[in-house]
C-alpha positions as CSV (number, residue, x, y, z in Angstrom):
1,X,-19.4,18.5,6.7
2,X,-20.5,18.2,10.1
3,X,-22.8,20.8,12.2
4,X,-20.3,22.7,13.4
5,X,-18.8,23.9,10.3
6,X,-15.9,21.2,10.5
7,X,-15.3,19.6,7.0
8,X,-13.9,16.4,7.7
9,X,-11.5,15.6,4.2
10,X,-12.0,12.6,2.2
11,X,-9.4,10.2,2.3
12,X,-7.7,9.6,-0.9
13,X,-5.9,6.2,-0.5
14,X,-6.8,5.9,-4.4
15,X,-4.7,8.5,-5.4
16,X,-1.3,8.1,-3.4
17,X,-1.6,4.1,-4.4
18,X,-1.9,4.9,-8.3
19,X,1.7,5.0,-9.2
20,X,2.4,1.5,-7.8
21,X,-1.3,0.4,-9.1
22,X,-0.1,1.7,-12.7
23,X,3.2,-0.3,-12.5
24,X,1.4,-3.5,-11.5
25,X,-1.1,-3.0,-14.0
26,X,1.1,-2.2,-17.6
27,X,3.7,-5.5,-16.1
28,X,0.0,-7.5,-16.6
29,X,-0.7,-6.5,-19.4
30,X,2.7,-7.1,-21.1
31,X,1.9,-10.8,-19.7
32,X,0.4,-13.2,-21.5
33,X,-3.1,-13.8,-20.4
34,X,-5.8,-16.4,-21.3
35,X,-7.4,-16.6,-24.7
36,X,-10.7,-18.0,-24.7
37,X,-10.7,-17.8,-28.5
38,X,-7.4,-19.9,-29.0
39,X,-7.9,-21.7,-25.7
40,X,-4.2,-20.3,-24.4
41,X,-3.7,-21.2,-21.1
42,X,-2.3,-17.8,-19.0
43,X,1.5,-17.5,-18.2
44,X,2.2,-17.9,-14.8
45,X,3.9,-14.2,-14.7
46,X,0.5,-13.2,-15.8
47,X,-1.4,-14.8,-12.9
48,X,1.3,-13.3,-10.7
49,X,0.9,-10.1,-11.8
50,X,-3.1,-10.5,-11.7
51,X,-2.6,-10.9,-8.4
52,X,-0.4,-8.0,-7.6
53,X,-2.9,-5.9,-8.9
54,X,-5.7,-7.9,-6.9
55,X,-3.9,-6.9,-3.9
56,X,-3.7,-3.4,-4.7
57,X,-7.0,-3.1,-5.2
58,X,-7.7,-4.9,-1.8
59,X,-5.5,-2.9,0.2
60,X,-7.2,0.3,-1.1
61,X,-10.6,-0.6,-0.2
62,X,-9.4,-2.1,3.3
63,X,-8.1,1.6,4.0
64,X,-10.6,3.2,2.7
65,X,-13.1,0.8,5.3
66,X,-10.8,1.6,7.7
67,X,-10.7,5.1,7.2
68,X,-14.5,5.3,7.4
69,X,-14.8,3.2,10.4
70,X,-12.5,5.3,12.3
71,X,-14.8,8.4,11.2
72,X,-18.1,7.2,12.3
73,X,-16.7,5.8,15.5
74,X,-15.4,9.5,16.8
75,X,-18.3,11.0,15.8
76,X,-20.4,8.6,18.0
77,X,-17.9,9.2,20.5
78,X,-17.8,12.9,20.6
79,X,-21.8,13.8,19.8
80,X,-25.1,13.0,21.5
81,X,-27.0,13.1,18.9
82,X,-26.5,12.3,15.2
83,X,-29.3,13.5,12.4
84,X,-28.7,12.2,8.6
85,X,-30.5,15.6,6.1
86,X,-31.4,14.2,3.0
């Protein structure tokens, strides 16, 4: 919430990427993953899969970044002065 009563809304990239973050995640775990107690190798759908879900993650936090770089540079751009209240 900024000073002059503006409340600037938290971007929820999370939540609108969940559905495609569920799908990628149940697909990996019906894969067949390593097993350090038998010593199985992975299946290369599971490492596939592993990475889908990687990337989900990725792009998530790169919006999220990019969501609060965007924020802190227009409130450089519009104010003079910027306080932080603990």
């Amino acid at each position: 919430m900024l000073s002059t009563g503006h409340v600037v809304p938290n971007p929820r990239h999370l939540d609108t990427a969940l559905r495609g973050l569920r799908r990628a995640q149940r697909t990996c775990s019906r894969r067949r993953g390593p097993d350090r107690r038998t010593h199985i190798d992975p299946s290369n759908r599971w490492r596939k899969a592993t990475t889908r879900v990687t990337t989900l993650y990725t792009r998530i936090a790169n919006q999220r970044r990019d969501g609060l770089h965007k924020l802190t540079t227009r409130l450089v751009a519009e104010h003079d002065v910027i306080v932080v209240k603990t």
